[in-house]
C-alpha positions as CSV (number, residue, x, y, z in Angstrom):
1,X,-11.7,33.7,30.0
2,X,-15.0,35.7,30.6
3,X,-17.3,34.8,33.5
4,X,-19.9,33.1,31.2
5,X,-16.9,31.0,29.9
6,X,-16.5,29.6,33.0
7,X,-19.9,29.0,33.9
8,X,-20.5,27.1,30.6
9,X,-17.2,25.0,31.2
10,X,-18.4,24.0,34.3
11,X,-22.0,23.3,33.0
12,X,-20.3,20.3,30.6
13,X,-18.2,19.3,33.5
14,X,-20.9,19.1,36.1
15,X,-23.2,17.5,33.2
16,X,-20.2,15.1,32.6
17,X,-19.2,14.2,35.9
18,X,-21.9,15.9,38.1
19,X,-22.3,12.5,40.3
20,X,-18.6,12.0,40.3
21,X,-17.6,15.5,41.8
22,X,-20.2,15.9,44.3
23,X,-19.6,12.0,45.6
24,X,-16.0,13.3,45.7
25,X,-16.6,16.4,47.5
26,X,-18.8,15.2,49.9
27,X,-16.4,12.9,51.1
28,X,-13.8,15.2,51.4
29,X,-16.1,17.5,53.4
30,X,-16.8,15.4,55.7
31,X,-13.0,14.4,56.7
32,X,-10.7,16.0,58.9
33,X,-10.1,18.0,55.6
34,X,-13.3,19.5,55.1
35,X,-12.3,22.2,56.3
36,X,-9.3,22.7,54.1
37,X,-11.3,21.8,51.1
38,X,-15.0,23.4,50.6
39,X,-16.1,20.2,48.7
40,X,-19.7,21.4,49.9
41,X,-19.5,23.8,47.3
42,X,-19.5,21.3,45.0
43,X,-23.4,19.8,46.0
44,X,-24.1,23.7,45.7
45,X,-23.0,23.7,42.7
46,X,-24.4,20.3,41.5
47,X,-27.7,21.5,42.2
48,X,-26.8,24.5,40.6
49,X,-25.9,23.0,37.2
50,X,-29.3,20.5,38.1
51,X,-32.0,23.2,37.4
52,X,-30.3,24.2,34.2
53,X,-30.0,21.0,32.7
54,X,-31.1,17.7,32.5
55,X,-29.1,16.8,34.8
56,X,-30.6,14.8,38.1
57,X,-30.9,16.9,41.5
58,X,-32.1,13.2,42.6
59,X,-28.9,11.5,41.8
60,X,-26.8,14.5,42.7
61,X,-28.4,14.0,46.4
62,X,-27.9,10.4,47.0
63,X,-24.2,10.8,45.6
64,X,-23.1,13.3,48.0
65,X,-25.2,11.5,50.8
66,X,-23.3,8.2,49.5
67,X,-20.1,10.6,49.9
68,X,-20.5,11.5,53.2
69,X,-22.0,8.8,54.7
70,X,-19.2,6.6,53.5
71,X,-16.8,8.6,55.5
72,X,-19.1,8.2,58.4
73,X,-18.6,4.1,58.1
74,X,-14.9,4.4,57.5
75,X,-14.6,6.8,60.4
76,X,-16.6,4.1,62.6
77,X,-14.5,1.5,61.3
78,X,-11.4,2.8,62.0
79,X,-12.4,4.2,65.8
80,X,-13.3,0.5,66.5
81,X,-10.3,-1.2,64.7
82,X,-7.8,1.1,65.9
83,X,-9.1,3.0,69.3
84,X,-6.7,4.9,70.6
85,X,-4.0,4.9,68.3
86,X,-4.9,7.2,65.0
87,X,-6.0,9.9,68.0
88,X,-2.6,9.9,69.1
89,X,-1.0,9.9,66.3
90,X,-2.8,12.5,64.5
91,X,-2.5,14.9,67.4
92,X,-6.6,14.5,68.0
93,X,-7.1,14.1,71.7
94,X,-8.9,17.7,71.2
95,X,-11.4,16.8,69.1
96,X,-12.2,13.9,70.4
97,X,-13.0,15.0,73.5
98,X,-15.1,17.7,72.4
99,X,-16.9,14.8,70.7
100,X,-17.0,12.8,73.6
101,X,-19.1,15.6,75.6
102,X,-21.6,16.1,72.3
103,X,-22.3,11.9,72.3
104,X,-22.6,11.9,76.0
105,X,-24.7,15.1,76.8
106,X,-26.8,14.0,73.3
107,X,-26.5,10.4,72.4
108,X,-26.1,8.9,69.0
109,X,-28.8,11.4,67.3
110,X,-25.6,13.8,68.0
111,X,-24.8,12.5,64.4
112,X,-27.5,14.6,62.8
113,X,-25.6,17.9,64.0
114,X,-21.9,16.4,62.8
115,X,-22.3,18.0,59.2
116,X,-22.7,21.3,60.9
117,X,-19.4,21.0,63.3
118,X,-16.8,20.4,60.5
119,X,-13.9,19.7,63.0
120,X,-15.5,17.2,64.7
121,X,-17.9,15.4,62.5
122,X,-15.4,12.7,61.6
123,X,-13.9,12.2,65.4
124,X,-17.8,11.7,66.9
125,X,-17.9,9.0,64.3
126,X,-14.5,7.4,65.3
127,X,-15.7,8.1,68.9
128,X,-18.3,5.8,68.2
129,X,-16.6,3.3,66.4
130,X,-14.3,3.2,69.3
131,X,-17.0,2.8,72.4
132,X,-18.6,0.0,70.2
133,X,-22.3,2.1,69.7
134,X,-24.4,-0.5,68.1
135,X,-23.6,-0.4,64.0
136,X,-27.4,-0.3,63.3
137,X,-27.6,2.5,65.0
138,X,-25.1,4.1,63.9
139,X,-25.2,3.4,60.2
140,X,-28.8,4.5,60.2
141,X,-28.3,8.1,61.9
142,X,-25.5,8.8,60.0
143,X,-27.4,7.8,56.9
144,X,-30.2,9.9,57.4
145,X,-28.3,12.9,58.6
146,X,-26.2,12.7,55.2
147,X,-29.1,12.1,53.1
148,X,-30.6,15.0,54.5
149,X,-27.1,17.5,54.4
150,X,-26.8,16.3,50.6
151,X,-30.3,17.4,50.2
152,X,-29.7,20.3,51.8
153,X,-26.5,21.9,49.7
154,X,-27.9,20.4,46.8
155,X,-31.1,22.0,47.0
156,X,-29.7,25.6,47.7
157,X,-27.5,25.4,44.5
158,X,-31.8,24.1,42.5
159,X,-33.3,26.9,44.3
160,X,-30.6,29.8,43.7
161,X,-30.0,29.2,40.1
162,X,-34.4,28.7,39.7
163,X,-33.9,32.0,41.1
164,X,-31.5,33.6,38.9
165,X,-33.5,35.2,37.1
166,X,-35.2,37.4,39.5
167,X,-32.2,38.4,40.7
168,X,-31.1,39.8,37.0
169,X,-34.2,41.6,36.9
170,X,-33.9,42.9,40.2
171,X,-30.0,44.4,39.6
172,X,-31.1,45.5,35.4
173,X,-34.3,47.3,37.4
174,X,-31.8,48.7,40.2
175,X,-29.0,49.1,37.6
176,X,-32.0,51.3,35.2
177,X,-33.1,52.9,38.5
178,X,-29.8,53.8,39.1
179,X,-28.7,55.2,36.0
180,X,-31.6,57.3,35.6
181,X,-30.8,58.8,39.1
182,X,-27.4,59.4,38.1
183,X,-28.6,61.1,34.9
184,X,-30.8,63.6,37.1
185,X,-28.4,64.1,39.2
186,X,-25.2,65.4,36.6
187,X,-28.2,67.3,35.1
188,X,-29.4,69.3,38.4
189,X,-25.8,69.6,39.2
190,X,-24.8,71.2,35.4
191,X,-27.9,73.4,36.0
192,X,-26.6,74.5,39.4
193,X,-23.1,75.3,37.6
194,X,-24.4,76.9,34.9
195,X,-26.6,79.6,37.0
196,X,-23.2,80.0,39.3
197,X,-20.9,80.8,36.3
């Protein structure tokens, strides 16, 4: 299967389940996982496959933001319901410490760097959860953040695939520049041969 193969089968999948995949992998991004499983690739991706089709870079957004910021209430949820216990049981007393010194030194806006410290994003969450941070709070920093991470990957994928196109000019202009180069270059050297011999 040839490169362009592949990007056209992933251009119907994307335009089949677009929202699907990029709710999918921004969930999985944002759990301990995430860093297993590069599920922000697929919000690149999505917004990618956006600019070429009719596809909506607006509903890819929200999705991923809905993605991530679910894991953020489940994370909550399950630090206030369960304290202590999944820490412990999951081996996670490193982590969570780390994000115990981010939420003290920083507070809750600590939530709007957690999508950029993978390892820890879900444990500052359950952190919070588990200290009882007002909900409110909570759920509307971890919102925002996500809304504006989604945006961010999404956007990327818009803005490199707008861009394509430049870039093929650019390498056929290098790739012409080059050849002609090359070209000069067996001729001098044939030249050079030629008045040795």
């Amino acid at each position: 299967m040839s490169l362009a193969e592949i990007i056209l089968l992933l251009d119907t999948i994307f335009q089949n389940y677009g929202v699907v995949l990029v709710f999918v992998g921004a969930f999985i991004e944002t759990t301990p996982l995430g860093w297993k499983f590069p599920g922000g690739s697929f919000l690149i991706a999505g917004g990618y496959f956006a600019h070429q089709s009719d596809l909506s870079l607006l509903n890819l957004t929200f999705s991923g933001a809905l993605g991530s910021w679910s894991v953020f209430l489940l994370s909550y949820y399950l630090g206030r319901r369960y304290r202590h216990k999944i820490i412990h049981a999951l081996s996670q007393e490193k982590s969570e410490n780390k994000a115990a010194k981010l939420i003290h030194k920083h507070g809750t806006s600590v939530i709007w760097l957690t999508l950029v410290t993978s390892l820890i994003r879900f444990w500052i969450a359950y952190h919070m959860g588990k200290h009882k941070h007002p909900f409110a709070n909570f759920a509307l920093h971890s919102a925002g953040s996500s809304l504006v991470w989604s945006g961010m990957w999404t956007g990327i994928g818009y803005i490199a695939s707008a861009q394509l196109a430049a870039v093929e000019r650019a390498i056929g202009l290098f790739g012409a520049i080059s050849f002609t180069v090359l070209v000069i270059l067996i001729y001098w050297f044939y030249k050079q041969t030629k008045q040795i011999l």
